[in-house]
C-alpha positions in Angstrom: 0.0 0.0 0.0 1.3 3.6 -1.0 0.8 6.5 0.9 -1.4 7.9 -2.2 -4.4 4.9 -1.5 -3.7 5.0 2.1 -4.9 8.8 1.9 -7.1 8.6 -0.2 -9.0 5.2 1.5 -9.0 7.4 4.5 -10.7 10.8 3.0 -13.3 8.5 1.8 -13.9 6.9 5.0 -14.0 10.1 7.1 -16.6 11.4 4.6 -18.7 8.3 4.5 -18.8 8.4 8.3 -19.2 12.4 8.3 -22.3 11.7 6.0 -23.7 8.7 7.9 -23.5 10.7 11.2 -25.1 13.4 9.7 -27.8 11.4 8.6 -28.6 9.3 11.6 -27.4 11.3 14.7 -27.0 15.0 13.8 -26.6 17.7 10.9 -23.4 19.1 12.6 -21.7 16.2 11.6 -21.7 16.9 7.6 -19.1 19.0 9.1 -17.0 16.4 8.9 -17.4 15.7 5.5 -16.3 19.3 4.5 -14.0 19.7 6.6 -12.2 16.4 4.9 -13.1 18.5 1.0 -11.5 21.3 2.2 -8.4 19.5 3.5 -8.5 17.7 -0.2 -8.6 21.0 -2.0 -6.3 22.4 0.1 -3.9 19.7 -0.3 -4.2 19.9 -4.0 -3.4 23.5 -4.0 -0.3 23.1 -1.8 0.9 20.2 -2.2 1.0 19.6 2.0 -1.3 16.9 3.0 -1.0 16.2 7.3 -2.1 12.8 7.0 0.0 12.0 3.6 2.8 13.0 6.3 1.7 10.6 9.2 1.1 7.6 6.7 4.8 8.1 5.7 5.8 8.3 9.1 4.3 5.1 10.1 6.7 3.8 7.2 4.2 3.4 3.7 5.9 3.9 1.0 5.4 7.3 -1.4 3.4 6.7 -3.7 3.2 9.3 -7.3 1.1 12.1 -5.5 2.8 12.3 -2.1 6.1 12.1 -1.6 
């Protein structure tokens, strides 16, 4: 596993979970869900992603996108 799917398996996770939240326990939680776009986009523009950083820390190899 790269540090590219590990990312990316974990943005779509968190916004799964953000949405599911939202829908069965409260609206505050599609919070979540933005809050993990906007760390996307941002990550995008910049190029710094925090959690690209801690996957590579925990020793997953770089994968095209992060590296």
């Amino acid at each position: 596993m790269t540090i590219d799917s590990a990312v990316l398996m974990l943005a779509g996770s968190m916004v799964l979970a953000g949405l599911a939240l939202g829908w069965f326990v409260s609206p505050w939680f599609l919070l979540l869900a933005a809050f993990v776009g906007l760390n996307l986009l941002q990550a995008g523009i910049t190029g710094f992603c925090p959690a690209a950083r801690m996957f590579g820390r925990l020793g997953l190899r770089a994968g095209p996108a992060f590296r």
